[in-house]
Each structure stands twice: as structure tokens, then as C-alpha cells.
C-alpha positions as CSV (number, residue, x, y, z in Angstrom):
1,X,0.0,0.0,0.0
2,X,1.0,3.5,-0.7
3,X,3.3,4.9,2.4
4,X,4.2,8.4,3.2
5,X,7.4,7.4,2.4
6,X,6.5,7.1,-1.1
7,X,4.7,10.8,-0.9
8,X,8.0,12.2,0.8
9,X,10.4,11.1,-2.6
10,X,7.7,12.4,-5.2
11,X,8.4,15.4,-3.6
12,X,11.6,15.4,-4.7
13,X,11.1,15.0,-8.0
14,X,8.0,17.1,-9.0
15,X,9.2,20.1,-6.7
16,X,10.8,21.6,-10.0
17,X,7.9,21.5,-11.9
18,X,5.0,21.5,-9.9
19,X,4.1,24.8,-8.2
20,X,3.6,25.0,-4.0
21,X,0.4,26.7,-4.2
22,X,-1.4,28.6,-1.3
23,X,-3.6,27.9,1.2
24,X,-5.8,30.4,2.3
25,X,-8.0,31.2,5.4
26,X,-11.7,32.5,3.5
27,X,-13.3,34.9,5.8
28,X,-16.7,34.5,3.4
29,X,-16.8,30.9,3.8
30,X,-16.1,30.8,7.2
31,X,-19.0,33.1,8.1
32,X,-21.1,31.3,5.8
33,X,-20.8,27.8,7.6
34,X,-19.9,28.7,11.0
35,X,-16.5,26.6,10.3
36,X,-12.7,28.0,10.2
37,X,-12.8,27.4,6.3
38,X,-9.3,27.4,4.7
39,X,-8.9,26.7,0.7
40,X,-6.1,24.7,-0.8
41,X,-5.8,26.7,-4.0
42,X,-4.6,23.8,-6.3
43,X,-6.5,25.8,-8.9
44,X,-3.5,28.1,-9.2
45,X,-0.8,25.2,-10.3
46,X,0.5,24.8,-13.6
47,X,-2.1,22.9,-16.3
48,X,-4.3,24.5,-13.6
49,X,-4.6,21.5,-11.6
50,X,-3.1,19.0,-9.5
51,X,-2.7,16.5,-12.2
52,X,1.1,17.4,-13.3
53,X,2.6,16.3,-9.7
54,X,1.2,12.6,-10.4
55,X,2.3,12.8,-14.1
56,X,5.5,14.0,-13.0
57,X,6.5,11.6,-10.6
58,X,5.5,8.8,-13.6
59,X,7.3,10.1,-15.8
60,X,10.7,10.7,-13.4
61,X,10.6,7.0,-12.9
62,X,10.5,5.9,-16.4
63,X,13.4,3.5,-17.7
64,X,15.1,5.2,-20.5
65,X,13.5,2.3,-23.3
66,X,10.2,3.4,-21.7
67,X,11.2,7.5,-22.6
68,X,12.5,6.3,-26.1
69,X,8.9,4.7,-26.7
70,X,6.9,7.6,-24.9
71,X,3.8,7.4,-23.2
72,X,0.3,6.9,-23.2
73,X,-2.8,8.0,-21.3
74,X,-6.6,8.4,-21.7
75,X,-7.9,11.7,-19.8
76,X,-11.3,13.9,-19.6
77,X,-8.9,17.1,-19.7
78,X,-6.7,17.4,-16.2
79,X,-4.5,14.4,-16.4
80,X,-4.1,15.1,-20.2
81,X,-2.9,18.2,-19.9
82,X,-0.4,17.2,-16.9
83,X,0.7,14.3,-19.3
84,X,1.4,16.2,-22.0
85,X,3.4,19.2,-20.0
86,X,5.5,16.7,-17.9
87,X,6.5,14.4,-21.2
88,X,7.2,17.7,-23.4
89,X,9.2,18.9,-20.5
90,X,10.8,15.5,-19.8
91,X,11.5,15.0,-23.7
92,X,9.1,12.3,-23.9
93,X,6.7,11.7,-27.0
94,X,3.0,11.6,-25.5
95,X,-0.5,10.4,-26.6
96,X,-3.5,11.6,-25.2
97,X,-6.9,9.7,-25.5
98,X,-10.0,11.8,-24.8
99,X,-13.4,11.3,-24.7
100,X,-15.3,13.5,-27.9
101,X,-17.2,15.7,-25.5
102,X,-14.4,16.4,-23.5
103,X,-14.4,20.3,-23.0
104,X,-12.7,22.3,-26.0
105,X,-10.7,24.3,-23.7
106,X,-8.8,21.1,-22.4
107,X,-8.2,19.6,-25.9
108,X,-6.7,22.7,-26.9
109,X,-4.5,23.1,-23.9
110,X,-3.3,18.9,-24.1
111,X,-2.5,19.9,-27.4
112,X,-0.8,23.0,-26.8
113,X,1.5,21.3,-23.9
114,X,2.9,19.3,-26.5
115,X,0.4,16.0,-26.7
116,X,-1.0,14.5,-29.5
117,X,-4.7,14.1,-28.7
118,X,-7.0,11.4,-30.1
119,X,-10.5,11.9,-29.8
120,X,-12.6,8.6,-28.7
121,X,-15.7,7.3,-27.0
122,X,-18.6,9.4,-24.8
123,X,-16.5,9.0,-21.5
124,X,-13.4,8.3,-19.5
125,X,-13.8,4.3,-19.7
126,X,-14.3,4.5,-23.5
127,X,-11.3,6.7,-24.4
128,X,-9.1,5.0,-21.9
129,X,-9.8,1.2,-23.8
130,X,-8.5,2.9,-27.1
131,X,-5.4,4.4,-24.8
132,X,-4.8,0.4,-24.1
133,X,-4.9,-0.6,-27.3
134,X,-2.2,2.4,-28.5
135,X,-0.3,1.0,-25.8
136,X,0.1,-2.4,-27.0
137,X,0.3,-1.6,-31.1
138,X,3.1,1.2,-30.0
139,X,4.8,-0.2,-26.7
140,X,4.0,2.8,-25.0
141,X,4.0,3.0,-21.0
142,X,0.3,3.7,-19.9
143,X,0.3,6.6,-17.4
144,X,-2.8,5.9,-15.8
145,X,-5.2,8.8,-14.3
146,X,-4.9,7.2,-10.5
147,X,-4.9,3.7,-10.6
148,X,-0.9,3.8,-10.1
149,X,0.9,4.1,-7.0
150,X,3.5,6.6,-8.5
151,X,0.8,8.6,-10.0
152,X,-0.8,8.7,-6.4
153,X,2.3,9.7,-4.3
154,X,2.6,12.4,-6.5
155,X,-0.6,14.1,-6.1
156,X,-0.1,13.7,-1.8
157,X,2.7,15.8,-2.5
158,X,-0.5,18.3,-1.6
159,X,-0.9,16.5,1.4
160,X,2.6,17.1,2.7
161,X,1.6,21.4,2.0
162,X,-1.7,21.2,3.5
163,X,-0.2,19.7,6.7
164,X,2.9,22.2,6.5
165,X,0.7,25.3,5.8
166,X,-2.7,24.5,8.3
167,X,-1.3,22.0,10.9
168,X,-4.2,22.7,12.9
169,X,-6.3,21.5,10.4
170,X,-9.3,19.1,11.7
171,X,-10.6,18.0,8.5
172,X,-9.7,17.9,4.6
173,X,-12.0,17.8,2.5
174,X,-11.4,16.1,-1.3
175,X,-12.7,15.6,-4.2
176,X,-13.1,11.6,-5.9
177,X,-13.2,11.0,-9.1
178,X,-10.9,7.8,-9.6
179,X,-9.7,8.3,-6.3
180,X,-5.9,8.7,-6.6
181,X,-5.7,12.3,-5.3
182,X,-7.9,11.7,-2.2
183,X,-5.4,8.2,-1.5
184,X,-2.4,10.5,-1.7
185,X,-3.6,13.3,0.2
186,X,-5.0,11.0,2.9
187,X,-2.0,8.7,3.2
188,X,0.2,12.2,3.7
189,X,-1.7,14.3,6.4
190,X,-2.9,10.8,8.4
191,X,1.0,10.5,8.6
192,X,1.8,14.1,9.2
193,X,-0.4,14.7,11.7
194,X,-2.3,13.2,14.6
195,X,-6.6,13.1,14.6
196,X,-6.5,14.2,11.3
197,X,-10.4,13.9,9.2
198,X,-10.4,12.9,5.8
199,X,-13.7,13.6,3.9
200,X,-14.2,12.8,-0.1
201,X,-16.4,14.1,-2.0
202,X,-18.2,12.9,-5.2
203,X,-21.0,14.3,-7.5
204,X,-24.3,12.3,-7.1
205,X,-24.0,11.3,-10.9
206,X,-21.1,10.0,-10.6
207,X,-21.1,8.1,-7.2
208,X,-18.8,4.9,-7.2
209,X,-16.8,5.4,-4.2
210,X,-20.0,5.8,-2.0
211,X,-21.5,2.5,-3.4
212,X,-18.3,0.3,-3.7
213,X,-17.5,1.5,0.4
214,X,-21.2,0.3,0.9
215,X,-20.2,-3.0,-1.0
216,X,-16.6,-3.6,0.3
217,X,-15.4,-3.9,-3.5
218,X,-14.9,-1.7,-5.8
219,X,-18.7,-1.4,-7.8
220,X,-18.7,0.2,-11.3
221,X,-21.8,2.2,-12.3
222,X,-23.4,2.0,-15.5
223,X,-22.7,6.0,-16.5
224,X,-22.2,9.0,-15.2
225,X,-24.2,12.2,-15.5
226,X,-22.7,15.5,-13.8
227,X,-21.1,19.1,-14.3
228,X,-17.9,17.6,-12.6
229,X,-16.8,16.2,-15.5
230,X,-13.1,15.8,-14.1
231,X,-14.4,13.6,-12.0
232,X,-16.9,11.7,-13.7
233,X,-15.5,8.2,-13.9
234,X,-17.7,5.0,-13.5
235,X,-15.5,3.3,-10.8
236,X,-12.5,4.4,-8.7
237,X,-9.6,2.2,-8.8
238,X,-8.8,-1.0,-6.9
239,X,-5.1,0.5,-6.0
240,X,-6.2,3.9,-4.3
241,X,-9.7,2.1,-3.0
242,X,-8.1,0.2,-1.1
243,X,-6.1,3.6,0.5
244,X,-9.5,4.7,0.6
245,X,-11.0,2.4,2.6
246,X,-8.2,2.5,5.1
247,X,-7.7,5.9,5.6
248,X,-10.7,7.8,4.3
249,X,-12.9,8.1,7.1
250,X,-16.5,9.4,4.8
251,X,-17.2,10.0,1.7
252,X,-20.7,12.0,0.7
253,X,-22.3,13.1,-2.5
254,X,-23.3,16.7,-3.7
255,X,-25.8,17.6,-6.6
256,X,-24.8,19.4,-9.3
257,X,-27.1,22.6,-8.3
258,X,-24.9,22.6,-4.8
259,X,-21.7,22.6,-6.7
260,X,-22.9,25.1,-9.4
261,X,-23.9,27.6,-6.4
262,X,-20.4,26.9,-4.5
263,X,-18.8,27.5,-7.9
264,X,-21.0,31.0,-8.5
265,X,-20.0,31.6,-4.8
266,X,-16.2,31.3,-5.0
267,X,-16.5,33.3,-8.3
268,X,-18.0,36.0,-6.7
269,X,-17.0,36.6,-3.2
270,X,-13.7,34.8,-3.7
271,X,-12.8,35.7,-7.2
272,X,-11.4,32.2,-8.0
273,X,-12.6,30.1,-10.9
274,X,-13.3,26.9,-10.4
275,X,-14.8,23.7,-13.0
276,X,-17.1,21.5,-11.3
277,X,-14.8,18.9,-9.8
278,X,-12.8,21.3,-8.2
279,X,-16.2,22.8,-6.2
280,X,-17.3,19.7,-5.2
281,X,-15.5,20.0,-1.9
282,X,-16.5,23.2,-0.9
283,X,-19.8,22.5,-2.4
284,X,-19.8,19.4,0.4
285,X,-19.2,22.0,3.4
286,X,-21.9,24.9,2.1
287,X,-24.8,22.2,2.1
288,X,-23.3,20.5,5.0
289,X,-23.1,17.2,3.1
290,X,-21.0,15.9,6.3
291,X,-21.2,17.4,10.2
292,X,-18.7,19.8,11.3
293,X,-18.6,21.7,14.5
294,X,-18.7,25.2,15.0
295,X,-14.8,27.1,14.5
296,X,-13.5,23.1,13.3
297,X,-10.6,23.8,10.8
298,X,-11.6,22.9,7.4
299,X,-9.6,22.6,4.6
300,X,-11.2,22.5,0.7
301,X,-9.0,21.4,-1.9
302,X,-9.6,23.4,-4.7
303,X,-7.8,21.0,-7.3
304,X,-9.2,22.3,-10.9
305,X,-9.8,25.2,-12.8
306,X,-10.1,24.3,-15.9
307,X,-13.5,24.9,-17.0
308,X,-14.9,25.5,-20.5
309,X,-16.1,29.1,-21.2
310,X,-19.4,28.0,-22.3
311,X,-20.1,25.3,-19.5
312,X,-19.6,28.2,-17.5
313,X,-22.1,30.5,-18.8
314,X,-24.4,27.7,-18.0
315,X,-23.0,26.9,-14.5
316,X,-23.5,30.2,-13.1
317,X,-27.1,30.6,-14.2
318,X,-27.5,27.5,-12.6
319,X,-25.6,29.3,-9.8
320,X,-27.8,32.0,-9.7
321,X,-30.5,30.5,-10.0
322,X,-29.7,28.6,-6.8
323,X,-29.1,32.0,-5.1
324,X,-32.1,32.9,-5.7
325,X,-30.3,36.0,-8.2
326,X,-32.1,35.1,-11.6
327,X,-35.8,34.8,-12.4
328,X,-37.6,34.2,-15.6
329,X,-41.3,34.7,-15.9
330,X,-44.1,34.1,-18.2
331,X,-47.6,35.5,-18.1
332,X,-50.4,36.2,-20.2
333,X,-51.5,39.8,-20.9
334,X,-54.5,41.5,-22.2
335,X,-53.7,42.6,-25.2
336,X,-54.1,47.0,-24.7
337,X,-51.9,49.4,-24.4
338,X,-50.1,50.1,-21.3
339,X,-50.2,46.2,-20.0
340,X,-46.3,45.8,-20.9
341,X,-46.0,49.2,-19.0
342,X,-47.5,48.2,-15.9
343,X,-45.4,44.6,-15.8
344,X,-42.0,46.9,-16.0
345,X,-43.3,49.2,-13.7
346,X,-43.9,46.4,-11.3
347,X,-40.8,45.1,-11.4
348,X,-39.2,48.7,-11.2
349,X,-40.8,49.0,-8.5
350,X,-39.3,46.3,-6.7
351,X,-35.7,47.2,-8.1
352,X,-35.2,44.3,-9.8
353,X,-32.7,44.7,-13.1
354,X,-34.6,43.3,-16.3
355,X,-32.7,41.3,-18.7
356,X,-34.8,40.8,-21.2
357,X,-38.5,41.1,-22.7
358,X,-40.2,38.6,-24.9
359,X,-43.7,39.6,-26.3
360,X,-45.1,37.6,-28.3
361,X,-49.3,37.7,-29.4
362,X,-48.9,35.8,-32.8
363,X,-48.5,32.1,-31.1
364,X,-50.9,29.8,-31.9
365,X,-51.2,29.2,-28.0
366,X,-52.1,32.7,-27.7
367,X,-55.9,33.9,-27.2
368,X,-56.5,36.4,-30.5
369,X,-56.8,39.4,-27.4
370,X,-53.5,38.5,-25.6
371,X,-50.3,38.1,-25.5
372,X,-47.6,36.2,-23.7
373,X,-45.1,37.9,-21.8
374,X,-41.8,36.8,-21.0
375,X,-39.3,38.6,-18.3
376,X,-35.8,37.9,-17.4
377,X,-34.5,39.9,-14.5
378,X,-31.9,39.8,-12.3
379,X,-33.0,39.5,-8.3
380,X,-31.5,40.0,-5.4
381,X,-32.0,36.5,-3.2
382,X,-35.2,34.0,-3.5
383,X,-37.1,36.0,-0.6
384,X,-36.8,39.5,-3.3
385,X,-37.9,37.1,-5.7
386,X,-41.0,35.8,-4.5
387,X,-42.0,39.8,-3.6
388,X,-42.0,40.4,-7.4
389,X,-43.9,37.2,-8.0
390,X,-46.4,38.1,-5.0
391,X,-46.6,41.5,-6.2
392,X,-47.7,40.8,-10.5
393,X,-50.4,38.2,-8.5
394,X,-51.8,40.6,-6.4
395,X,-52.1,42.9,-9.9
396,X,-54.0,40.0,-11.6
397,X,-51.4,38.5,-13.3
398,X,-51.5,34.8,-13.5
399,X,-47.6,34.3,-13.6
400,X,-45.5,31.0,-14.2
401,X,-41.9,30.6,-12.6
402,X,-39.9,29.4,-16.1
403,X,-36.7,29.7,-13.7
């Protein structure tokens, strides 16, 4: 089983590549929960996630037939892009599988850290049986995501900070996709420091750690549905589950609206971007997914950034949605002049922000003296919300909440 000594000498060798990235006391998130909230801003490392130390440490260890050959690897976008940065940087010739709807940002960035990316199958397990069979026709070394041991000391190189920079830390809190981060960070801080809580996390679509614990073996689900899509793997791996179950102590699930509205949050009041997977811990401590007391140190590893530009437009209307921020409207209006007026001046009323009008009266749906009305606005919680609702009632509107 993976040992801290193991952790301790992928330190070593990823220190020249991989950044030490902060870890930050967040006042907002402490008030918030109640909790001493501290983030592990893994977001801010090269590739712009943890991926690279794990790649690294692979890489460093290869024979030099294995670095004449190069490597191989199958990746949603993270470990891809750490691939593809530690070979180019190691001299190494790399080959990146991928599923197709992997986000365009990440294909572009594998590609431009030097990888040559093949585009195959709807998810991780498709895209990484095609990596397999590039291994075997090209003698390749298969880098795997976190089913290595290598790969896994190297990501609990964040371990070894998070226990430097917060040893009064009570709990950690980590995302699970595969589960090799969360086995390296947990094998590192249990070892570093004494009564130590280790908490994964994993989206509710995509929740194979939380059945195979239930199980006692590692269970593979039939496919995975979630915003997290760097973590959306049908099974974890028999190498870190077995870290897992030894020195994980919970693992819950979020939905994706809770890790849409941590991911609005942290965009807002922290101003750090986040993709899915790498809210899905702080996502865990808003809705209180596990029980913390009052002032316990938490720490949130932040371990991805890299989300696609339009996943995100979508994200933080879901976000805002959540908030209660966004509202969209539909109602039926006589059709006179002055009805329109007497909607906006409603809403003015109430200081809500409109974003935009849709009037329609030539729908078939539409009574020959009516018209439909549609409002976008922006609102300042639910409770704000639900006044502007109340208040086009009272008026006589009939109204329907489209969002």
C-alpha cells in the first residue's frame, strides 16, 4: 500500500515542476458555515490542476527504453494536460486519449502542452480502452489517471503542504473522481499529523466510491451524469480504493445545483474560478453534506480550474439560479396598451434589473386578445424574488416561474 514514504520522494522529483500553491483562510466561507474554512488553491498550479505532480512523478521514474517509446494516457482534460506538460518537459513523446465531448478548452490546452490528442468514445472508460490498445500496437507505458501508485504519491505531495501550511487543520476535505488524489492526500496528512479527518467528495452522478464502500469492493456504475466532468469516472480504482478504505474516514455526495452555487460563490466573493470537480469539496461544506462543528478547521482542496467558457455561462445561471439571483417569468396579458407598461413598472418598483423582454401575441397558444409575456431579471435573493412574484399576482397576473 502507498506509504508516506513514497509521498516524501515524489516530492523530490516534482518540486521543479509543480508549483507550491497557497492555502488560504476564507473569511466568506467561514462566516457562511460557521466553520474555520481554509482553501487549498490547487487551482492556481501549472495545467491548472493537481494533475502534473502525479504525471510527473510517472514520468521521473520511467526507464530510458520506456522515454524512447513515450507514453500513453486516456484523460477527460486534467491528467491530459499534466501528461502532455511533464513528457514535453521531460523529452518524452505523449499520446493523449480523450473522450469526444471532453471540454474544448482542455483539448486545446493537451494539445498545446505538446500532446497528441486522439479523440474517442462518450466518457473516461471508453477513451481509456482505445489508450490500451495504442499501448500495445506502440509499446508505450500507460500513465494511468490514478490507478498507479507513482501517479498517487505524487498528487499527496498536496498532502505534505496542506499539513505544512494548516497543521491545525481538523478536516480535509477532497474531491473523488478515480480516487488517486484523495489516497495520496490521505495517506500524507494521516501520517503528518495526529486526529486528522479525511472527507471525499463525489458528484451524485457519478457516485462509485459511495457504493463500492457500501459494497466492500470496488462497484462500477453504468454512467455518469454530472457538471464535474473531471471527476466523472464510473469506478474508482482497486489501487487507491483500497487507500480509501483504510484511511478515508466518509465519503458523501453533492448535486450538481450545490456545486454550481459553490462554484457562483467562489467566483463572486472569492474571485477564483473553479470547473465543477474542483467545487465539489466546498460545495460538500456549504450544504453541510458531512457534520462539522462550529470554529473546526476545514480545509477545501480546490484541485481544478479548468472549465470550459461555455459550461460556465451555464454553470453560473445555474448558480444564480440557486441564489435565488435570476428569475424568468411568463404570463399572459391583455392585449391594450399600457399592459407591458404596468409589468415593468412592477418590477421597477421592486428594483429588480430586467434582462430581457419577450412579447409575443402571434402564437398559436395565444388567445386572439392576448399576448404572452416573457421577463428575465436579475433579483437580489429568493425571498426578493418571491416579492416580485407576490406582487404581479396581487395585480391580476396569473404568472409561471420558467426559472
Amino acid at each position: 500500500m502507498l506509504s508516506i514514504d513514497d509521498v516524501r520522494a515524489a516530492r523530490d522529483r516534482v518540486e521543479e515542476v509543480a508549483r507550491r500553491t497557497p492555502l488560504e483562510r476564507s473569511r466568506t466561507f467561514s462566516e457562511l458555515t460557521g466553520a474555520d474554512v481554509h482553501l487549498k488553491l490547487e487551482t492556481f498550479q501549472r495545467t491548472g490542476a493537481f494533475k502534473i505532480r502525479g504525471a510527473t512523478n510517472r514520468i521521473a521514474t520511467l526507464s530510458p527504453a520506456e522515454r524512447e517509446a513515450g507514453v500513453v494516457t486516456a484523460s477527460a482534460g486534467n491528467h491530459a494536460q499534466g501528461v502532455a506538460l511533464a513528457a514535453t518537459r521531460a523529452g518524452v513523446e505523449s499520446t493523449i486519449v480523450m473522450p469526444e465531448y471532453a471540454p474544448v478548452s482542455k483539448v486545446k490546452a493537451t494539445r498545446g502542452y505538446g500532446g497528441e490528442v486522439v479523440l474517442h468514445g462518450i466518457d473516461y472508460q471508453e477513451a481509456q480502452a482505445r489508450a490500451h490498445e495504442i499501448e500495445a500496437a506502440e509499446d508505450r507505458t500507460y500513465v494511468h489517471a490514478f490507478n498507479d501508485e507513482t501517479v498517487m504519491a505524487g498528487q499527496g505531495t498536496i498532502g505534505l503542504e496542506i499539513a505544512e501550511d494548516c497543521p491545525q487543520v481538523d478536516t480535509v476535505v477532497v474531491p473523488i473522481g478515480g480516487g488517486g488524489l484523495i489516497a495520496g492526500i490521505a495517506t500524507a496528512v494521516t501520517a503528518e499529523l495526529d486526529d486528522v479527518r479525511v472527507v471525499g467528495v463525489q458528484a451524485e452522478g457519478a457516485a462509485s466510491a459511495a457504493r463500492s464502500l457500501a459494497s466492500g469492493r470496488v462497484e462500477t456504475i453504468d454512467s455518469v451524469d454530472t457538471i464535474a466532468d473531471g471527476i466523472a469516472t464510473r469506478s474508482v480504482g482497486e489501487i487507491p480504493f483500497e487507500v480509501i478504505r483504510e484511511r478515508v474516514d466518509e465519503v458523501v455526495t453533492v448535486s450538481d445545483t450545490e456545486i454550481a452555487h459553490a462554484l457562483t460563490l467562489l467566483l463572486e466573493r472569492s474571485k477564483v474560478l473553479v470547473e465543477g470537480a474542483g467545487a465539489v469539496p466546498l460545495a460538500a461544506v456549504l450544504a453541510e453534506a458531512f457534520a462539522y462543528e462550529d470554529d473546526e478547521t476545514i480545509v477545501a482542496a480546490l484541485c481544478g480550474g479548468n472549465i470550459d467558457m461555455n459550461r460556465l455561462t451555464t454553470v453560473i445561471m445555474r448558480g444564480l439560479i440557486e441564489m435565488g439571483r435570476y428569475l424568468k417569468v411568463k404570463m399572459a396579458l391583455k392585449d391594450r396598451p399600457g399592459e407591458l407598461e404596468r409589468v415593468a413598472s412592477i418590477v421597477s418598483d421592486h428594483g429588480a434589473n430586467v434582462y430581457a423582454v419577450h412579447h409575443d401575441r402571434t402564437s398559436r397558444d395565444v388567445a386572439v386578445n392576448a399576448a404572452d409575456l416573457e421577463v428575465e431579471m436579475e433579483t437580489h435573493d429568493a425571498e426578493h424574488a418571491a416579492e416580485i412574484v407576490a406582487s404581479l399576482e396581487a395585480a391580476g397576473y396569473e404568472v409561471e416561474i420558467l426559472a
